[in-house]
C-alpha positions in Angstrom: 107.4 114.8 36.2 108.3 111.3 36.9 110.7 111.0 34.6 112.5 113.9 34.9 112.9 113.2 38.4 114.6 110.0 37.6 117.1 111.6 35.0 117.8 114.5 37.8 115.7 116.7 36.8 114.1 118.3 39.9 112.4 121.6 40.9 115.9 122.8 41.2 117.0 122.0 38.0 113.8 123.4 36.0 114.6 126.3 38.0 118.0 126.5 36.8 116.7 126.2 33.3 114.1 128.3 33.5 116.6 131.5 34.9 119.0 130.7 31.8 116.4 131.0 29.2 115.9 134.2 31.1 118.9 135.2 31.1 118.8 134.9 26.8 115.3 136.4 26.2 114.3 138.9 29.0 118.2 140.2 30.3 118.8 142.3 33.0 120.2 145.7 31.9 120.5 149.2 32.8 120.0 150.4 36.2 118.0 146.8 37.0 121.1 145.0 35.9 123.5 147.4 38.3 120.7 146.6 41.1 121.0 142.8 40.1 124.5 142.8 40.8 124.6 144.1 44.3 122.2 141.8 44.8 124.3 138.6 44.1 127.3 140.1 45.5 125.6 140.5 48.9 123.6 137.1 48.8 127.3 135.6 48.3 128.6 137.3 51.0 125.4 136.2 53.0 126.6 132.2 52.0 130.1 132.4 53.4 129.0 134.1 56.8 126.7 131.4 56.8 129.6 128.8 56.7 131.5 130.8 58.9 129.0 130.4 61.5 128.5 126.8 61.5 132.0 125.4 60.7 133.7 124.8 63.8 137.2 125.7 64.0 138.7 122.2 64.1 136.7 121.3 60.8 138.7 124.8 59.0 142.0 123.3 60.2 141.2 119.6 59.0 140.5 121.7 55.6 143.8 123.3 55.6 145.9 120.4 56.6 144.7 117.9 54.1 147.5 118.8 52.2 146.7 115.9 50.0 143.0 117.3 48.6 144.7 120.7 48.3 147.4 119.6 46.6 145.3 117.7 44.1 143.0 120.6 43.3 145.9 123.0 43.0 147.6 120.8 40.6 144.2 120.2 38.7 143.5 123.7 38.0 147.2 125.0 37.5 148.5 121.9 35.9 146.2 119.5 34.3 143.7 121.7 32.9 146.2 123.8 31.0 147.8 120.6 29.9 144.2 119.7 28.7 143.6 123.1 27.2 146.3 123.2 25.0 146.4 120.1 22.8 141.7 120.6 23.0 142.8 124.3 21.6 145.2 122.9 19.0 143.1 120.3 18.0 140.0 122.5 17.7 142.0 125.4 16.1 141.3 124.6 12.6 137.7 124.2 12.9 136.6 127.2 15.5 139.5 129.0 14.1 142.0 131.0 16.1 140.3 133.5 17.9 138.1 131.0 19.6 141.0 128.6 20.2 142.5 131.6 22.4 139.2 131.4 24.2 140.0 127.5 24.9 143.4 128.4 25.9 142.0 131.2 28.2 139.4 129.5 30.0 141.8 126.7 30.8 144.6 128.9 32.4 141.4 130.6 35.0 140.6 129.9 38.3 138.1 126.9 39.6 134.5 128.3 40.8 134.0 129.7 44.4 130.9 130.4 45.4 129.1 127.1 42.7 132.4 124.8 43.5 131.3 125.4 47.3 127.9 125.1 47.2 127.7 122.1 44.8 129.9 120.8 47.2 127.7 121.2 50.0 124.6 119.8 47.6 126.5 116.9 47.6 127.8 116.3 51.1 130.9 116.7 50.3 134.1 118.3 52.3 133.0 122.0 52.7 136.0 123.3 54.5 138.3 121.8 52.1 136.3 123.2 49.2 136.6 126.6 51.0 140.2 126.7 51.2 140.6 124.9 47.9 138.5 127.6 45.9 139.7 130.5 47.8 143.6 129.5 47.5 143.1 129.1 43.5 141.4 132.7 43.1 143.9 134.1 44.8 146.2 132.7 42.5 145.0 133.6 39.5 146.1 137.1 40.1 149.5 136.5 39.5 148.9 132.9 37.6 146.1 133.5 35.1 148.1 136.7 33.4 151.6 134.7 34.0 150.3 131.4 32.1 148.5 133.7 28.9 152.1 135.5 28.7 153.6 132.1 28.7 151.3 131.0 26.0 150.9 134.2 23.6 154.6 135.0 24.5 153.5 138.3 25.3 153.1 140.6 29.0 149.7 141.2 31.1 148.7 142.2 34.1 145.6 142.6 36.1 145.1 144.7 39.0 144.6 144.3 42.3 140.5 144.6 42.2 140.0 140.8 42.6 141.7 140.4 45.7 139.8 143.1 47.2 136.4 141.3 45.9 137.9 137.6 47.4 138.8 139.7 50.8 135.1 141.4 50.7 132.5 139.2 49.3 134.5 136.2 51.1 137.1 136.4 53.6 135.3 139.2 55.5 131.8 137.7 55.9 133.3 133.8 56.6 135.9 135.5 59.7 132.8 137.3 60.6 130.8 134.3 60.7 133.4 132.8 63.2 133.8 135.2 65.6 129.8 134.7 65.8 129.1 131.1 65.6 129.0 131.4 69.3 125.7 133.4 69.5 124.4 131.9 66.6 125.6 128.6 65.3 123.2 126.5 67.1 120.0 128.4 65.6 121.9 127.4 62.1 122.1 123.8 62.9 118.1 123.4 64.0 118.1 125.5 60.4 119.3 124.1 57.9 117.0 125.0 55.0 118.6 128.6 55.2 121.8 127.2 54.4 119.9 125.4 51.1 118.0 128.4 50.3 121.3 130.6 50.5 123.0 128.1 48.4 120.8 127.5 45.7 119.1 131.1 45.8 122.9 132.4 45.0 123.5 130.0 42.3 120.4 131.2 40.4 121.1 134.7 40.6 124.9 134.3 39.6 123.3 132.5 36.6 120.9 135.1 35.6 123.4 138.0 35.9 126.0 136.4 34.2 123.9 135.3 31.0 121.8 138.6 31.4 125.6 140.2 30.8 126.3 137.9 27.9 123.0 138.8 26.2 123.1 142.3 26.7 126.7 142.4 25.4 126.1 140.1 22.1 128.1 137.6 22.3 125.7 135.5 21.7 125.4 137.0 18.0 129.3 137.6 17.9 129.6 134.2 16.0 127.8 132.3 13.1 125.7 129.8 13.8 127.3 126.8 12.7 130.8 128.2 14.6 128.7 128.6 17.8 127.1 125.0 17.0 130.8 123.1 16.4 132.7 125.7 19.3 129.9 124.4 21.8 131.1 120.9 20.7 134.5 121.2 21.5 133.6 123.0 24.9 131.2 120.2 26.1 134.0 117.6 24.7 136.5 119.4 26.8 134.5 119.8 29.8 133.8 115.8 29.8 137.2 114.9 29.3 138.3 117.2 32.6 135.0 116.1 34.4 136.2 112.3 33.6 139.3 112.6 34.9 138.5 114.1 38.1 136.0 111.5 38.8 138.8 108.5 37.7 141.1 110.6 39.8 138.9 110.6 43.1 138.8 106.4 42.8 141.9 105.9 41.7 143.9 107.7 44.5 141.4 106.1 47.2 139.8 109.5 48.0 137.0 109.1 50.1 133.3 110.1 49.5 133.4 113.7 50.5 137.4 114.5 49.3 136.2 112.8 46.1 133.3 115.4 46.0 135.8 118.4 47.2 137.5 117.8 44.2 135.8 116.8 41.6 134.0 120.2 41.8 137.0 122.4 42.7 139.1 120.4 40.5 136.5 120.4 36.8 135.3 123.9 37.2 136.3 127.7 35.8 135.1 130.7 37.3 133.6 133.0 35.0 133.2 136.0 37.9 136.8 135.9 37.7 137.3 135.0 34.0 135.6 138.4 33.0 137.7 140.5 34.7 140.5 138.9 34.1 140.0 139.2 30.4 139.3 142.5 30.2 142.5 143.0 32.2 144.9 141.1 29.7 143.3 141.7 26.1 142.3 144.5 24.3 138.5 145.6 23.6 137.8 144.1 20.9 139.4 140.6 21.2 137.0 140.2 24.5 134.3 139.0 23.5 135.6 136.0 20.7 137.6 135.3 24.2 135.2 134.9 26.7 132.4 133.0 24.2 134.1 129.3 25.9 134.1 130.2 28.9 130.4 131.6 28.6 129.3 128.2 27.2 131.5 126.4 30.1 129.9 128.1 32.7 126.5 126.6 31.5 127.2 123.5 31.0 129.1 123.0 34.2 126.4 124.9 36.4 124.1 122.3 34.6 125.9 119.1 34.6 127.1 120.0 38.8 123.6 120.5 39.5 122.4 117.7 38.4 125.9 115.5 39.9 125.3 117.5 43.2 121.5 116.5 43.6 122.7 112.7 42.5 125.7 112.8 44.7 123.9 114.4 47.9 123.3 111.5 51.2 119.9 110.0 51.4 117.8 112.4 54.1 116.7 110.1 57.0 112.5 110.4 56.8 111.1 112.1 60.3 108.8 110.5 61.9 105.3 110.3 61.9 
């Protein structure tokens, strides 16, 4: 156990593991997967009244007005990760072949993470508010951005309707305004408490894992691909999730950021929701192109839930012992 600990590998992080072998072997379906799902959307909703309730108004504002972090994470996801996407999916094309290279192109053109992006954020001490309005702003986008940029790409029209902004509006928006208007009342018991917060954080994390690779299972896609394809694609998807992951880091010393902007965007800036990335797929192509489509993403989504986790628990301030 020594040793693990000192590569990062943690309670947490077996934990995390543990629910994504899960996930493969023993998925959710049926009625229990249905169940699991209200379940994660509510313990989401539960995380951002818990940040509503202790972020102070002042600290929401500072998030909003550093037009510089916002401005970097907006251009990351919108502009540098398509970029990236493109000439990864061109090179990669004649290898995973073209259905998968639409997958590449896909998952480049989606959203950043909000509920992971945050709490990683938060693992690592990073700028929460800033993360907030960073994730929020680029889901919100990808209504009319996401469909816009495949169209661009494939030359052809898509839509998607107006569902995800009512789930940002209800699993978010809702419960973080509601949090405000009662930090008052209760943001000082949250502040002698902060292993709720933790719990919340990391209790969500797991269960957005488990339901989205209990989904995957369930659905094939797993089995949708040969072996050696699913070896090389998950080659190219770790390559490509470096190279992004490299540049935000390079990008948060390199334009002076400090410790908890540098945090802020590194995980808004490296990550791709696949809560929106579903949806959003099945909204644009047809049936049967889904699931060759969404296999990247899939893999992403692991290895970025794996390789934040174990940059948030590196990355998060030394606790001060108590005393004796």
């Amino acid at each position: 156990m020594g040793f693990l600990r000192r590569i990062g590998i943690d309670g947490y992080m077996t934990l995390l593991l543990a629910v994504v072998a899960a996930g493969a072997v023993v998925p959710a379906s049926g009625a229990v997967a249905v169940a699991l799902g209200q379940v994660t959307f509510w313990a989401v909703a539960l995380l951002f009244f818990l940040y509503g309730a202790k972020l102070d108004l002042a600290s929401i504002r500072a998030g909003f007005l550093n037009l510089r972090l916002q401005g970097l994470c907006f251009a990351t996801t919108w502009g540098l990760f398509p970029l990236v996407g493109l000439v990864v999916a061109a090179l990669a094309r004649p290898v995973i072949g073209p259905d998968l290279a639409l997958g590449l192109m896909f998952l480049a053109v989606l959203p950043s993470t909000v509920q992971s992006s945050i709490a990683f954020t938060a693992m690592a001490g990073g700028n929460v508010p800033a993360a907030i309005c960073a994730a929020s702003v680029s889901n919100l986008a990808a209504v009319v951005l996401t469909p816009a940029l495949m169209a661009l790409i494939l030359h052809q029209s898509g839509g998607i309707s107006g569902d995800a902004v009512v789930k940002i509006a209800v699993q978010i928006l809702i419960p973080f305004v509601l949090g405000q208007i009662l930090r008052p009342l209760i943001g000082a018991t949250l502040a002698r408490h902060k292993p709720l917060t933790m719990v919340v954080d990391r209790g969500s994390i797991l269960l957005i894992v488990y339901a989205a690779f209990s989904a995957g299972t369930v659905a094939g896609i797993w089995t949708a691909i040969p072996p050696l394809r699913l070896v090389t694609l998950a080659l190219v998807v770790a390559a490509f999730m470096g190279l992004v992951m490299g540049l935000m880091r390079l990008a948060g010393r390199r334009l002076g950021l400090g410790r908890a902007d540098a945090a802020a965007l590194f995980f808004c800036g490296s990550t791709k929701s696949l809560a929106s990335g579903l949806p959003i797929a099945t909204a644009i192509f047809r049936p049967e192109d889904v699931g060759a489509v969404v296999l990247p993403l899939m893999l992403f989504h692991l290895g970025q839930l794996l390789v934040c986790a174990l940059i948030a628990q590196r990355s998060a301030p030394a606790r001060v012992p108590r005393p004796a």
